[in-house]
C-alpha positions in Angstrom: 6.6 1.0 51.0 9.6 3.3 50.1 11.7 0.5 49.7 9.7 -1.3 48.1 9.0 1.2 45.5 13.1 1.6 45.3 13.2 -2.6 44.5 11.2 -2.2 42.0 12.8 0.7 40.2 16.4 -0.6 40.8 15.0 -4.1 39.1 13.4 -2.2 36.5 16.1 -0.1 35.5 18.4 -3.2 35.9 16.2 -5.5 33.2 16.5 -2.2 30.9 20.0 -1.9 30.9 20.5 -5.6 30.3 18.0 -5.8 27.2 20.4 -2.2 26.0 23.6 -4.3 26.4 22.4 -7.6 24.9 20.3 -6.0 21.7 23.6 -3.7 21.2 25.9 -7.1 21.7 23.6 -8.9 18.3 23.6 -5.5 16.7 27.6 -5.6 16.4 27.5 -9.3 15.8 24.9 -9.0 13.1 27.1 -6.3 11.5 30.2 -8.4 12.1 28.6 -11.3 10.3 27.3 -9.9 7.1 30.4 -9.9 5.2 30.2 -13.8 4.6 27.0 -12.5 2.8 28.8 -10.9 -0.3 29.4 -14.8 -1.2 25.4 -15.6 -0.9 23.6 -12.9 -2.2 20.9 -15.4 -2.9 19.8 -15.4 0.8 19.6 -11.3 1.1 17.5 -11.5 -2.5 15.3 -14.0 -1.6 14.6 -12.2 1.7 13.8 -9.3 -0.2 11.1 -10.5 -2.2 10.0 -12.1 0.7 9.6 -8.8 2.9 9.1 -6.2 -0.1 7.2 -7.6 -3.0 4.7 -9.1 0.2 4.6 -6.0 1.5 4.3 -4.3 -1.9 0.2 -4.8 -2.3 -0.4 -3.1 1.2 2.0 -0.7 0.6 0.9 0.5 -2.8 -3.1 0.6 -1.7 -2.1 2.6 1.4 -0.1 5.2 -0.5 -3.4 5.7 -2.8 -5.7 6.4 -0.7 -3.5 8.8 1.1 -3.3 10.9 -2.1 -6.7 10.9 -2.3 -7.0 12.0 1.4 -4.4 14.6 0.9 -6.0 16.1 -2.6 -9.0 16.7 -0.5 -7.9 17.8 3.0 -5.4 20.2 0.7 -7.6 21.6 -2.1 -10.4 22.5 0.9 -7.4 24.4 2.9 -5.9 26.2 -0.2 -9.2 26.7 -1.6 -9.3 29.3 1.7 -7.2 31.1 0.6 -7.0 31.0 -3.2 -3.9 29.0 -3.6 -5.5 25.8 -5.1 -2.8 25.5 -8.2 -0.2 24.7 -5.1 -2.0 21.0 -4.4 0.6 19.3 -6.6 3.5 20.9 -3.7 1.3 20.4 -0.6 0.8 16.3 -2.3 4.0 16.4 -3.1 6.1 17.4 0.2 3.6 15.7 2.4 4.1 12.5 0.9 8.5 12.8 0.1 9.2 14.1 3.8 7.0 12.6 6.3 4.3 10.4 5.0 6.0 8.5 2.9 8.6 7.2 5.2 6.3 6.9 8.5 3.2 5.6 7.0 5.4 3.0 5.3 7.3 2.0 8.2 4.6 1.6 10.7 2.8 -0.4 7.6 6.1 -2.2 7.4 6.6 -2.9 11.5 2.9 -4.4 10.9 3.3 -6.9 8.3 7.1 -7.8 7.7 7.9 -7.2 11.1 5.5 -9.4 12.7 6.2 -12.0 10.0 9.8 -11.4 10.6 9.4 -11.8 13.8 7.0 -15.1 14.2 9.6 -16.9 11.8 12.8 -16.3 14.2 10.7 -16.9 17.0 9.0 -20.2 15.4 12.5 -21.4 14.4 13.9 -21.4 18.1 10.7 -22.6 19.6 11.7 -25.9 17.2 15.0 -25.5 18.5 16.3 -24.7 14.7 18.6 -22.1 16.0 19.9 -24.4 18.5 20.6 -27.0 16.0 22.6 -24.3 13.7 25.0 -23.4 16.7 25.4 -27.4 17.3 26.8 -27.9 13.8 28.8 -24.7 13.7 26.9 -22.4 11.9 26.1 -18.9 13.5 22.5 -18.3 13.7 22.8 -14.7 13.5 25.2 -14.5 10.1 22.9 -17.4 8.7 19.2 -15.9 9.6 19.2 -12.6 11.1 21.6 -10.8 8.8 20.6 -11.8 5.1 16.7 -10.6 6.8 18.2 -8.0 8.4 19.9 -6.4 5.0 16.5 -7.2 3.1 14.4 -5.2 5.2 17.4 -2.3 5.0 17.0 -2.6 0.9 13.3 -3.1 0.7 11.8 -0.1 3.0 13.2 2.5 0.6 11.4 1.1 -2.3 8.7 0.5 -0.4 8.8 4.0 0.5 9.3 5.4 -2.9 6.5 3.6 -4.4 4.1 4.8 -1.4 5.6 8.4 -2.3 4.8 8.0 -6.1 1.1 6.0 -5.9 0.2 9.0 -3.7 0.9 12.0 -6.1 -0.9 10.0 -8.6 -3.6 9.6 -5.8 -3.6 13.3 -5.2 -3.4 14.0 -9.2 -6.6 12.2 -9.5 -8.9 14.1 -6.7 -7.8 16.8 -7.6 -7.3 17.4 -11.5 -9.3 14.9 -12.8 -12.4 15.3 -10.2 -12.2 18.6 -8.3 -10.8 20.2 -11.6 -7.1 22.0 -10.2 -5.0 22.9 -13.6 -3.2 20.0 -14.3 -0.5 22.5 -15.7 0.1 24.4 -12.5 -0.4 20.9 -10.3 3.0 19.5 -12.0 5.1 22.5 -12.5 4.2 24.2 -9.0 5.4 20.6 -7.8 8.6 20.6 -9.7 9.4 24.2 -9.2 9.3 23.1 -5.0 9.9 20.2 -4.6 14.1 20.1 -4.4 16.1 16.6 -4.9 18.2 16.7 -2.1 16.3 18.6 0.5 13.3 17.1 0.1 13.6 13.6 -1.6 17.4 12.8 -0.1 15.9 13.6 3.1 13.0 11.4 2.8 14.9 8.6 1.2 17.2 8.6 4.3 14.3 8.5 7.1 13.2 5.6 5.2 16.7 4.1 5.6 16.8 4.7 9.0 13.7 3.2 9.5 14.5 0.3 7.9 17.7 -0.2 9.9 15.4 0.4 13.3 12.1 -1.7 12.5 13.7 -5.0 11.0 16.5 -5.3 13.6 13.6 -4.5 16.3 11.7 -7.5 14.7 14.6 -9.9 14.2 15.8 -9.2 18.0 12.4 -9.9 19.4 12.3 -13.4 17.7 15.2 -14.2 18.5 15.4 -13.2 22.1 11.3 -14.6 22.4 10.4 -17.0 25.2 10.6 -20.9 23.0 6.6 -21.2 23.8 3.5 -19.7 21.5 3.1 -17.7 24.5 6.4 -15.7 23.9 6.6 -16.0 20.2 2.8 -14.2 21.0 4.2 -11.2 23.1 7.3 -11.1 21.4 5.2 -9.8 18.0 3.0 -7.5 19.8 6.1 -5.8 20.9 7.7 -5.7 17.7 4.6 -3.6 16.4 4.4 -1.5 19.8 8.5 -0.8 20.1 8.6 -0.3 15.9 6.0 1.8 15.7 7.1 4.2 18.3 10.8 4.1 17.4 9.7 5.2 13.9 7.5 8.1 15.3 10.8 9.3 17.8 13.1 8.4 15.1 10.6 11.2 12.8 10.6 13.4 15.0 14.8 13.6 15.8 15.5 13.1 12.0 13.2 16.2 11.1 14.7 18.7 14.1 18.2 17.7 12.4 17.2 18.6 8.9 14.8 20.5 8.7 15.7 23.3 11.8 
């Protein structure tokens, strides 16, 4: 039973390492190929609007009715203790350092990854990919990279404009119908909210999480088994690995700037 338990732990750690070396081998050659992309920007920009003005509806909704939720869950706990003209901060810094960059990307893993990652995985079932590489074009410098830059651009926006719909979500609960100062709900936000620490910080999680999601998505189409069957599992992971490399990703990115 012992060595049994040791097979399976060796054969397990073995399958691990290999799926490290070979998503780290298409990382560097994604990288390595994207330079032939500064002569067909076409390709990244129609990717973008493909992932990000998609994506933009959900996005934009989301961010909303978080601002609502927050103008209520944070007017009730200042109301406590008398510090209702501060909504505008709490709204504010909620949404620029952590729920604007998570709630996006894991909204983002759902919808552009999975798409991202049924295309890829459609094109090799129909043997696409394998047609590229038997006329000489790289498959990764062709597909993967001009989706993989897209997704880079497009999650900060995305981001942004979750950030931006929820102030204006929290602005509405709670100026215009619990009745916080509308004077003290901007300038308390203004006076605490600083560029660099706060925005620049949230800004760059979104990056990150950008880089992490869509290259999660783009290596589990291409590396899916060629049957609806894999193209099947291969999406559930995407969603499953995305989402909880954005929440350890959170987590490391706020220790390092916020400790």
């Amino acid at each position: 039973m012992i060595t049994t338990l040791l097979e399976k732990i060796g054969q397990s750690t073995r399958v691990t390492l290999r799926d490290i070396g070979s998503a780290t081998r298409i990382f560097i050659d994604l990288l390595a190929g994207s330079g032939s992309l500064l002569r067909r920007l076409r390709l990244v920009t129609d990717q973008v609007h493909f992932i990000g003005n998609y994506s933009l509806v959900i996005i934009a909704v989301s961010g909303l009715f978080v601002g609502f939720v927050l103008g209520l869950q944070g007017y009730y706990t200042l109301n406590k203790y008398g510090s209702e003209q501060a909504l505008g901060l709490l709204v504010a810094l909620s949404l620029t350092r952590e729920l604007g960059p998570v709630v996006t990307a894991l909204l983002f893993a759902g919808r552009a990854g999975t798409s991202l990652t049924a295309e890829i995985g459609l094109m090799k079932a129909g043997e696409q990919l394998a047609a590229m590489e038997m006329m000489a074009v790289d498959p990764i410098s062709r597909v993967l990279a001009p989706r993989f830059w897209a997704g880079v651009i497009a999650m900060p926006v995305l981001a942004a404009i979750f950030s931006a719909v929820g102030v204006m979500g929290g602005y509405v609960v709670g100026v215009q119908l619990i009745g916080v100062d509308e004077g003290a709900f901007w300038s308390q936000m203004q006076d605490g909210v600083d560029v660099w620490k706060d925005v620049a910080n949230g800004v760059l999680k979104s990056f990150v999480f950008g880089v992490a999601v869509t290259f999660i998505a783009l290596y589990q189409g291409y590396c899916a088994a060629p049957t609806p069957e894999g193209v099947a599992r291969a999406t559930t992971r995407t969603v499953v690995m995305g989402s909880l490399m954005v929440l350890w990703l959170d987590f490391l990115l706020t220790a390092l700037m916020f400790s």
